[in-house]
Each structure stands twice: as structure tokens, then as C-alpha cells.
N, C-alpha and C positions, 0 to 999 in steps of 0.2 A: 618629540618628547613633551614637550610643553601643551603641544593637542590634548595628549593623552589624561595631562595633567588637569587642564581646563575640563576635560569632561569628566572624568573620575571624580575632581573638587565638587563642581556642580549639582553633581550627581548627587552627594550628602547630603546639601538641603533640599532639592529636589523630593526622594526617598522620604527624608523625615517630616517636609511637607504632605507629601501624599498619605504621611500613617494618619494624619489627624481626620482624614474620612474613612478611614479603614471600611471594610464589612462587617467585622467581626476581628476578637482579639489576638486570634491566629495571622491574619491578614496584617495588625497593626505592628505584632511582634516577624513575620516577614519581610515589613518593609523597613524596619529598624535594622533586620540584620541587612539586608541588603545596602544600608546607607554606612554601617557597620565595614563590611566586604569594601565601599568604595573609598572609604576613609582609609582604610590599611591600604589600597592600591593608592592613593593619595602620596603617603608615605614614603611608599616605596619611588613613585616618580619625581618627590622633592630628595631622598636620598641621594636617586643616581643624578638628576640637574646640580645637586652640590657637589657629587664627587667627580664631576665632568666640568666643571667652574662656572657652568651656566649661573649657578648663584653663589653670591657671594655670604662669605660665613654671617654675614648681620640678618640678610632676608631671610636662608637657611635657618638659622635658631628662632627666626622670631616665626614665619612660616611652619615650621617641625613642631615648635610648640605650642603652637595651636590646634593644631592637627591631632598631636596626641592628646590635647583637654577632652574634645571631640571624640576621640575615640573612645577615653575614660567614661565620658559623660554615657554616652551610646549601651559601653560593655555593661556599666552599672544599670542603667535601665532594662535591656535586656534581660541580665543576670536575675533582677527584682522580678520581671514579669514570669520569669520561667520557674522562680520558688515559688511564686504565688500563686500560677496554676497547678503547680505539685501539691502546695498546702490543701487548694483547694477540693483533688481531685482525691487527697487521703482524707477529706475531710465527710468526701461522697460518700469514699469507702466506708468508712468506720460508720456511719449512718446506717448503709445498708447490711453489712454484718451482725449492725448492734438489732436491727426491723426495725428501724422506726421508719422508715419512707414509706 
């Protein structure tokens, strides 16, 4: 369990290091979700390490909450990128409806 842990954790900054060379904004918003994905399996393998006493309630809460800022942080970014290509993409639209392109 603790394997799983080490590499699912890792795995977060990893992802969110690699979006900062992305290809393109598709690719950068990929590798978010993807560190996104590893953070929630994160989660889940410090749940079960607490609910099998592997850790104790102090490492637990301080660990769990971390984890969830993390996750916060991630959702919300995401979240932003994916209005902002919608905004974007009704912004195409109405251009070319209106003729001006």
C-alpha cells in the first residue's frame, strides 16, 4: 500500500511539472487532469493506510489535508481553464455568425 502511495503522491508533482512544457493548451489542461486523477488515488491510499492503523490520526489529518488543498487547487484550475476555452470558443462563434471573420 505504501508503494502505491509513493507513486500515486509523486505522481502529482510530476504531471504538474510536465504541464509547464505542455504542447498546447489541450495537452497542458491533460496533464492537470491527470495529476488531478493521481491526487484523488493519493487520497484514497492515505484513507485506507489510516483505516488499517498504518497511520496514525496526527499524520492522517496533517497528510489528508494536504492532499485535499491539492486537489482544490488543481479542480479550480482546471475548472478555469475549461470556462475559458468555452468562453473562448462562443466568442469564435458569435464572430462568425455576426461575419466579421
Amino acid at each position: 500500500m505504501s508503494k502505491q502511495l509513493l507513486r500515486c503522491g509523486t505522481s502529482i508533482g510530476a504531471n504538474t511539472r510536465e504541464s509547464k512544457n505542455a504542447q498546447s493548451r489541450m495537452d497542458f489542461l491533460n496533464k492537470l487532469n491527470i495529476a488531478l486523477k493521481e491526487a484523488d488515488e493519493t487520497e484514497y491510499w492515505l484513507d485506507l493506510l489510516h483505516e488499517t492503523r498504518y497511520l496514525n490520526d496526527i499524520a492522517y489529518n496533517s497528510l489528508n489535508s494536504d492532499c485535499a488543498e491539492i486537489i482544490k487547487i488543481l479542480t479550480s484550475i482546471i475548472r478555469r481553464l475549461k470556462e475559458d476555452k468555452l468562453s473562448t470558443v462562443n466568442c469564435q462563434l458569435s464572430t462568425k455568425l455576426d461575419g466579421n471573420s
